[in-house]
N, C-alpha and C positions, 0 to 999 in steps of 0.2 A: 617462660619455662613453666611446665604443668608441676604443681606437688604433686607427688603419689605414696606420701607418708600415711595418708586416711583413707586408700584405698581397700577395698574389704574384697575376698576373691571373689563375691557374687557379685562386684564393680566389675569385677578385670573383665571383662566379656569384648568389648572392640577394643584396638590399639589405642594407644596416645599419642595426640600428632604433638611432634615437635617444632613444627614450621614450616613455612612454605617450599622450600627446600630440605631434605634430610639427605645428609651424608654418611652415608656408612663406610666407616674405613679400618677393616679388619685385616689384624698383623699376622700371617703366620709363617708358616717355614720359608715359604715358597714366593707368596707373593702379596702385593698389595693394591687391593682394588678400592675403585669408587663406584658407589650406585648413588643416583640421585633422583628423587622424586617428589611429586607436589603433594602435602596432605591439607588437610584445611588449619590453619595462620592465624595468627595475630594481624592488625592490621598495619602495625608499624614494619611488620615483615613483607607484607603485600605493599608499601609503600614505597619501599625500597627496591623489590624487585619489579616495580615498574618506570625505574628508573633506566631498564637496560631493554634494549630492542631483541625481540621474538627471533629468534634461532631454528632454522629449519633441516632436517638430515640432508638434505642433499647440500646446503650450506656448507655443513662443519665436511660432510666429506672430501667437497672439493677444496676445502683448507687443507684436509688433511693429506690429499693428494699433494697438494703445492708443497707441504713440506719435507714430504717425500720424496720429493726431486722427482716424480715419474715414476715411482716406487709403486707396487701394489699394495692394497689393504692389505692382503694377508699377511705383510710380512708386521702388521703389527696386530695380526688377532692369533690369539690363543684360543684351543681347541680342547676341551676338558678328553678325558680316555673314551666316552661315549662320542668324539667326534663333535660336542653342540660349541660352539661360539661363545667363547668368554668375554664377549669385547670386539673391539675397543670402548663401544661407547652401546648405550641401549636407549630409543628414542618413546618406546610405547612399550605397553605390555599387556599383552590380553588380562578379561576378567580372573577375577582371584575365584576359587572354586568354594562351594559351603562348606566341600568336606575340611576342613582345617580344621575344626575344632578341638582344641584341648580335651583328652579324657579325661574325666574327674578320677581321682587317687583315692584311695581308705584312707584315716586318720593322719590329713596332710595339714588340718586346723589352720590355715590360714596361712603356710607357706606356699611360697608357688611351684615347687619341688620338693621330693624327699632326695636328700642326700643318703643316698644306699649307698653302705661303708660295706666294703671287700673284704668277706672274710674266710680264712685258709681253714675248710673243715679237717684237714686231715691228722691236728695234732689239739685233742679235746680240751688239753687243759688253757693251752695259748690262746686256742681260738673264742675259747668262753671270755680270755681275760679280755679279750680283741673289739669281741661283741660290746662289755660293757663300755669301754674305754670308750667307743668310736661313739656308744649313745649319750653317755655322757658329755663326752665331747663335742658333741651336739649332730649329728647323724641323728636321721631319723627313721631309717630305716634299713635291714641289714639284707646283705646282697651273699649269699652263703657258696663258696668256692670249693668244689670236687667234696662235693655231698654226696656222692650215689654211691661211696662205699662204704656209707655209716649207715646202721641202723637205727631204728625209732629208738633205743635206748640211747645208744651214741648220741640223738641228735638231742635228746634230752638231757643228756649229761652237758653238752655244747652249752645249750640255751639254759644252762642254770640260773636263776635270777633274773632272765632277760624278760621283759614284758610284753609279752608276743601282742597282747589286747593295745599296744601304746603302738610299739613299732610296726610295720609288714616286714614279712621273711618271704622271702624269694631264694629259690635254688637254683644255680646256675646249671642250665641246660646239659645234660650229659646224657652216655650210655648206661642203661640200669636206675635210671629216677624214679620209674615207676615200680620199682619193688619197694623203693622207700616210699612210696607216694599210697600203696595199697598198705604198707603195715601202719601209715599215721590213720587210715581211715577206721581201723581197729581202735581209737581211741585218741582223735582228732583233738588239738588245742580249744577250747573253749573261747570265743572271743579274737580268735587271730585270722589275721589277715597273711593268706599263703599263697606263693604262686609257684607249683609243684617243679615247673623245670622240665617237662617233660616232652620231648620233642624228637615224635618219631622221624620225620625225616632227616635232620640233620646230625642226628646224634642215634640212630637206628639202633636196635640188637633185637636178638631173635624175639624177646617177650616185649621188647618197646614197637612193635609193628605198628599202622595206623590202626587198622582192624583193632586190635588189641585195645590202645588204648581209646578208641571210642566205646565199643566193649566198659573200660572202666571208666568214663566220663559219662557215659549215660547209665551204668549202676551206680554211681555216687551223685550224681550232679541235675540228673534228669528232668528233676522238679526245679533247679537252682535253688539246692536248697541254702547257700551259703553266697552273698553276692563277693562276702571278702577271700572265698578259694575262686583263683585258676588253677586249671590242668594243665595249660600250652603253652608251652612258650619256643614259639618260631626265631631260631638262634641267626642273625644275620653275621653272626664272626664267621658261620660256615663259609660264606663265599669270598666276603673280606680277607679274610687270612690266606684263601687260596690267592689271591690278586684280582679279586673282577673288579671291574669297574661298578659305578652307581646304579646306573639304570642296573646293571647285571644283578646287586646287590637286591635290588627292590622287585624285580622277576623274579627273583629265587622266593625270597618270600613269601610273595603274594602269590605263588604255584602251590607251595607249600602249604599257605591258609586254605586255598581252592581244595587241596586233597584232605585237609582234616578235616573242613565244613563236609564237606562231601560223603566223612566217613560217619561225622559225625550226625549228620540228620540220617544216614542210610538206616542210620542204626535205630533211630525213632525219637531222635532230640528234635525239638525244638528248632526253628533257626535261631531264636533270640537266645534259647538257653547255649546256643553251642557258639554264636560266635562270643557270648560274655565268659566261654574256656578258654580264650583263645588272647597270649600277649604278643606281642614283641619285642627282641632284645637287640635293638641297629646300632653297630658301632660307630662312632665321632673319631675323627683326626683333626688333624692341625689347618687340616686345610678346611678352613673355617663357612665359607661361603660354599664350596659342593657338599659339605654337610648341611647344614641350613637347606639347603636345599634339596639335599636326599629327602631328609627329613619331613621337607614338605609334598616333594613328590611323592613320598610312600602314603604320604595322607588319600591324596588324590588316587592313588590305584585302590586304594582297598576301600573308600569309596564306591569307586566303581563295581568292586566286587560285592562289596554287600547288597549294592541295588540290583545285582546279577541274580541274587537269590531271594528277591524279592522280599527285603528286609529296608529298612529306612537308615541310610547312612549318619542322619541329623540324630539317630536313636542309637548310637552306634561309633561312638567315634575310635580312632585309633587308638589300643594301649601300645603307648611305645615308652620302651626305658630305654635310655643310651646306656650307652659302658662305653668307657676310650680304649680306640684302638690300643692289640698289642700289636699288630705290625708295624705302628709306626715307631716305637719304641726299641729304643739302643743300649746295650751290656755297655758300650764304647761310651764313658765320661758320663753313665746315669744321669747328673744332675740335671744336664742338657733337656731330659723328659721332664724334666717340670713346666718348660715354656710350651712343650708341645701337650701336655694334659689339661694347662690351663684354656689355652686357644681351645682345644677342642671340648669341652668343659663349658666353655660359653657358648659354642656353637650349637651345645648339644639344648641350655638355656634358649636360645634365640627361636629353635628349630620347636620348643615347647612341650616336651617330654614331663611323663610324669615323674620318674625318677632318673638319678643319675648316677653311677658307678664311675666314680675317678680313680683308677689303678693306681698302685702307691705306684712311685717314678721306678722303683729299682728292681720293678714284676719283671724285664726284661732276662733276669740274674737269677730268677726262680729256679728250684730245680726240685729231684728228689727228695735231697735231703737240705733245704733250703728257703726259705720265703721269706717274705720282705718283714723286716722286724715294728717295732712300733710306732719309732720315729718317722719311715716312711712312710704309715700307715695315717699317722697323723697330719702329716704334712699334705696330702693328696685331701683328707675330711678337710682341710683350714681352704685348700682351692675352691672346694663347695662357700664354705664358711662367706669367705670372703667376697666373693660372685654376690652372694646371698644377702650379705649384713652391708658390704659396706660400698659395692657397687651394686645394688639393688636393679640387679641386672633380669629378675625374673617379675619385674612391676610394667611390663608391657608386655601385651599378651600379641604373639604374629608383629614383631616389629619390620618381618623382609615385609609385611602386604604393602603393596603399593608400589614398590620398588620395582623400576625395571627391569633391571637385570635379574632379580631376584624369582620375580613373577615370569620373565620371557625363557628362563632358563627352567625354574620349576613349570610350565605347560612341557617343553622341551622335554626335560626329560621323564615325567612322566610317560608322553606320548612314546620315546622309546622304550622305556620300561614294558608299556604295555604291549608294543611290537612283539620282545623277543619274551612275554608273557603266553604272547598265542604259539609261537614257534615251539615253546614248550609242551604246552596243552597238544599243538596239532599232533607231536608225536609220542603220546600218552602220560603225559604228567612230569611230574616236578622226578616222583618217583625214578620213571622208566630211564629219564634225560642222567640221572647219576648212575643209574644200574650202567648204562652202553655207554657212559664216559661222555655221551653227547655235552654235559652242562662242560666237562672238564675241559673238554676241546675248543665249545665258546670262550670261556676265559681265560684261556694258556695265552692265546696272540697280546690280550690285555695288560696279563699279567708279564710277561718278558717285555712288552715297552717299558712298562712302568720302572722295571728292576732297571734297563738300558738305563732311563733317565735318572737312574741315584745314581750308577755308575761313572753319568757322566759329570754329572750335579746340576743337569738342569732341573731336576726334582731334588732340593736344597736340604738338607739333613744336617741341620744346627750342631756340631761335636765329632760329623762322622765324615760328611764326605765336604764341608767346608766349616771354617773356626775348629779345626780341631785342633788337640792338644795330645800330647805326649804323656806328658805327666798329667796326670787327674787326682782331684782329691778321692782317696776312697770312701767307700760306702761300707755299709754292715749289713750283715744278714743274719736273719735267725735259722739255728737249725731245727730240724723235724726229728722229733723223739720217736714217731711213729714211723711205720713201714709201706705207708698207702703210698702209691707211686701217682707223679702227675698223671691225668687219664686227658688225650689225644684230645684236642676241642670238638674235633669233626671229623667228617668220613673223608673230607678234600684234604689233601697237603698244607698246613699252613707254614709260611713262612715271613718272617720279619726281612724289612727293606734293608735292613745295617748289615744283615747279617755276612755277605763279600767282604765287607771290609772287617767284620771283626775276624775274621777268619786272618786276615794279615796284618792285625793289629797281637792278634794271638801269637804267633809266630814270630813279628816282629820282639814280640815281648821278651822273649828266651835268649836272641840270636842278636839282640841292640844293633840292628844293622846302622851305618854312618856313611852319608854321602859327600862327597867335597864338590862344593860349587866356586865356581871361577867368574867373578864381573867380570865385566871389561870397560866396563865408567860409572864414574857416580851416577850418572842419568837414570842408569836402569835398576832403580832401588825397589820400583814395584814391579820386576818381575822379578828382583829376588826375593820378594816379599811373596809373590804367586807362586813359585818353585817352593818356599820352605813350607807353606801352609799345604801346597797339595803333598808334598812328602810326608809332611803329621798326620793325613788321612791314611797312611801305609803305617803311622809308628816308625818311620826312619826319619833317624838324627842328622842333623848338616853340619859340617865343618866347610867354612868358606875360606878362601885361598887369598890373598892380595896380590894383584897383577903385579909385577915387575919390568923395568925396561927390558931386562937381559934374560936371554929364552934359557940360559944354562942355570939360572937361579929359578927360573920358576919351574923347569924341570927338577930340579931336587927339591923343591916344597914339595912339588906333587909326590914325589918319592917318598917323603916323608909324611907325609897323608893320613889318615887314617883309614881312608876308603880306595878301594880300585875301579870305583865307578867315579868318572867326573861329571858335572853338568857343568858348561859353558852357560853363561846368562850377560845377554846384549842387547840391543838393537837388533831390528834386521840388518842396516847397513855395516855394524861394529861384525856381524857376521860375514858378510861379502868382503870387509877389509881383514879381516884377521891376517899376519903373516905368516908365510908356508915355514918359517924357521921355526916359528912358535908351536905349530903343527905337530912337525916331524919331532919336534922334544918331547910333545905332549907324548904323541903315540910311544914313541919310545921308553916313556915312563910310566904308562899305564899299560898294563897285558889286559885290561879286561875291555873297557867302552867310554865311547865320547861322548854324551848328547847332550843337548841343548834344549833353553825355552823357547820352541819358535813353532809355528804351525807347520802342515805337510807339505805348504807350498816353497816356503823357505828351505827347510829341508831337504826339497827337491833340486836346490838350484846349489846343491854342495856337496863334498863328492867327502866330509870328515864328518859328519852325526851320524852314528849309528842307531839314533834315537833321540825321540824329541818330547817336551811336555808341552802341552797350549790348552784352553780353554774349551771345553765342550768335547774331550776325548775321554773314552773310557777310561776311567783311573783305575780302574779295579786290573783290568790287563796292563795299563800300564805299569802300577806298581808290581804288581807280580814277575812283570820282567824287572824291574828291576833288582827286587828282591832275590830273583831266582842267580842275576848275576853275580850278586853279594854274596853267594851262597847257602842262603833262608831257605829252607824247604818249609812247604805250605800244605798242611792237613787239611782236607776237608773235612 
């Protein structure tokens, strides 16, 4: 094992090998993978693995056929939403590219990250308190939320006490930043490190054009005169929250830098001064290794682009801050989003970013007059904290290089990226592609698989669409003394993956709906165990029934019920035998429906379910019909 307790960050420059094999085995909502790869060992480690006979791909494959029974690969390889191969196994991996290198941060003194703590501008007095709390609590620098409706005095009232020369301040990218962005140049912090927020394409308005703000990046900035201000910051939650996929995520971008740089040398910058205007803000989810991996491939495209303008990429490297997704985040049992901030929280670590925004868990609950109070707030700064102190998780610098999967999957999608990068350009820009809905129409096919698979839960939603719970402990929220209203992240629709199901968790909440389930033997305890837990993804309560010999007793249980929806739960066989006496009481005793846990093929071969539950079916219509027969009406 390497120490890395005396590592200095002018050390951290190549990885640290941990042995001759490294196993990466990252947990998150959805899944669990292994990558494995050789870096240079010990020798007792090389001692050992040459105890074991050389392994060749066409080897393991025809094992894997054999245990397939005659089974194809595919049906054990996973396919990320860009279509690239997750698997099963990865044997080589092309060269790792130069561009990867970590950008250097302002006043980061020897962390391998700033912990940018999230802070709500819109209520001056909380948010000051917010600011210091979060720096004393060990944040090191402040991430400043729906800023473009304050003014330079507001934002001085904000940062009362706060020591802009210690921390960096960054504004989260909105419409109207640059009106705050022109009145701080009127009399600019002294000593601080600023990254303005301002990003004409994703966050557009009529004085936020690009024209415009190159216009103000080369009358302020022209000379570089300040290397601690940005003016840019290219928002990746715009396509994120619409649903694209990665590769989509990393085209939008990198179109996006294309059309700033472009505005901005037109204008008579520099190239060197105009891409050091220029950051990015890429969101992390839970799904730990396609972020890692966005993360890397967006290195490699903008790479490519800087060497496009005849600029040195090695001179140049990417600013990327993460912030965790809010789509992957759930209203339904908040707490739940702490597993998924932290997963994505490291991935954002692994992936090598200079700072990082951990959303408090219960941002999902935001509203008007609402944000998350300061216990959450703290608790999201301790997932930095802890990453930080006590899994010193940012003392390997590119821990995916080398890995297979890591490396075969980041060329992968890179190389799509840069696909529907030119798709974009050929038909005039990042711009033109959102004016004629063109970007909207790539990513709608994307975005509706994606939602299909929460739906069904083959995309796993820890609280929402499996382990959910009914009861939840509650949260708190603070309210807004002020009148600023949430302002829209982007020009695209964004929406959160939970959000079907809290729509019938909403509904459910008013109307307590209760379903009665009927075993028919002890055997099938885990499909009553699968029936109650997919019914908690709806907010509907179960009352289970005790079979009886005699069909005239178990018709007056039923009568006596609480619900007039039943679900039968069996076997397939306990279903093919059921008695027609037992039937004809049932029906007789329920006016509303019969169904059962059984797939559509079992249910095809019986002429009594009017509905069925099973594995891999939409639950969201499922439940709705159910609900809809309980008489639950569902709001959009």
């Amino acid at each position: 094992m390497v120490k890395t307790a005396n590592i200095t960050p002018k050390q951290r420059k190549m990885p640290i090998p941990y042995g001759r094999v490294l196993f990466t085995i990252i947990l998150a909502d959805h899944d669990i993978e292994i990558a494995m790869h050789e870096t240079s060992s010990p020798a007792s480690i090389l001692s050992f693995a040459g105890n074991f006979p050389g392994q060749s791909e066409s080897q393991w494959k025809n094992g894997a056929l054999k245990a397939l029974n005659g089974g194809d690969l595919s049906a054990i390889t996973r396919l990320s939403y860009d279509a690239i191969a997750r698997g099963p196994v990865f044997a080589n991996a092309p060269k790792s590219s130069a561009f990867l290198e970590r950008s250097e941060a302002p006043m980061l003194e020897g962390r391998p990250w700033h912990i940018s703590a999230a802070i709500d501008g819109r209520d001056i007095k909380a948010g000051n308190k917010d600011a210091l709390t979060a720096l004393e609590g060990g944040a090191s620098a402040l991430f400043l939320m729906q800023a473009s409706a304050l003014t330079a005095n507001d934002l001085t009232r904000l940062l009362e006490q706060v020591r802009l020369e210690c921390a960096p301040l960054s504004l989260a990218p909105a419409a109207g930043n640059m009106a705050l962005a022109q009145s701080l140049m009127d009399s600019p912090p002294q000593g601080a490190s600023l990254t303005l927020g301002i990003d004409p394409i994703g966050h557009g308005a009529p004085m936020d054009g690009v024209v415009d703000v190159a216009k103000f990046c080369h009358q302020n900035f022209h000379q570089r005169q300040s290397a601690l201000w940005k003016a840019v910051t290219l928002d990746g939650r715009v396509p994120h929250g619409a649903g694209a996929s990665e590769a989509q995520e990393i085209a939008y971008i990198a179109c996006a830098a294309i059309s700033v740089l472009r505005a901005l040398t037109d204008s008579g910058m520099d190239i060197d001064a105009a891409i050091g205007q220029i950051s990015f803000l890429i969101p992390v989810d839970s799904d730990a290794h396609l972020s890692v991996i966005k993360l890397r491939a967006a290195r490699h495209v903008w790479g490519q682009i800087v060497a496009s303008f005849n600029a040195s990429p090695a001179d140049h490297p990417m600013d990327v801050r993460a912030i965790t997704s809010l789509r992957m985040m759930s209203a339904i049992d908040p707490w739940s989003n702490l597993l998924r901030l932290t997963t994505a929280s490291f991935a954002a670590i692994m992936g090598g970013v200079s700072h990082i925004t951990t959303l408090p868990f219960t941002q999902a609950l935001a509203s008007d007059s609402k944000t998350a109070d300061g216990f959450a707030r703290r608790l999201s700064r301790n997932i930095g904290l802890l990453l930080m102190e006590e899994s010193r998780a940012g003392h390997v610098v590119d821990p995916a290089s080398g890995s297979y999967m890591h490396e075969t999957m980041t060329a992968k999608m890179a190389s799509k990226a840069w696909a529907i990068l030119q798709d974009i350009e050929a038909g005039g820009g990042i711009v033109a592609a959102l004016e004629s809905g063109f970007f909207a129409r790539m990513i709608k096919p994307v975005a509706k698989a994606r939602m299909g698979d929460v739906a069904s839960a083959k995309l796993s939603l820890v609280g929402v669409n499996s382990f959910a719970k009914i009861k939840t402990r509650p949260v708190t929220m603070r309210k807004i003394s002020g009148k600023v209203k949430i302002i829209q992240p982007s020009i695209l629709k964004a929406r959160r993956l939970s959000q079907p199901f809290e729509m019938l968790r909403a509904a459910s909440a008013k109307a307590k709906p209760v379903v009665t389930l009927l075993p028919l033997s002890k055997a099938c305890a885990d499909r009553v165990q699968f029936t109650q837990n997919y019914l908690a993804c709806g907010g509907i309560e179960n009352a289970i029934l005790s079979l009886t010999p005699s069909t005239f007793a178990l018709a007056r249980a039923f009568e006596n019920a609480p619900s007039r929806l039943l679900i039968i739960i069996g076997s397939d066989d306990d279903y093919a035998e059921l008695k027609p006496q037992t039937l004809d009481a049932l029906r007789a005793a329920c006016p509303c429906a019969v169904w059962a846990c059984a797939t559509p093929e079992i249910r095809a071969k019986t002429d009594w379910m009017s509905g069925s539950l099973y594995a891999g079916q939409d639950r969201v219509a499922a439940l709705s019909e159910a609900l809809g027969l309980l008489g639950v009406q569902i709001h959009a």
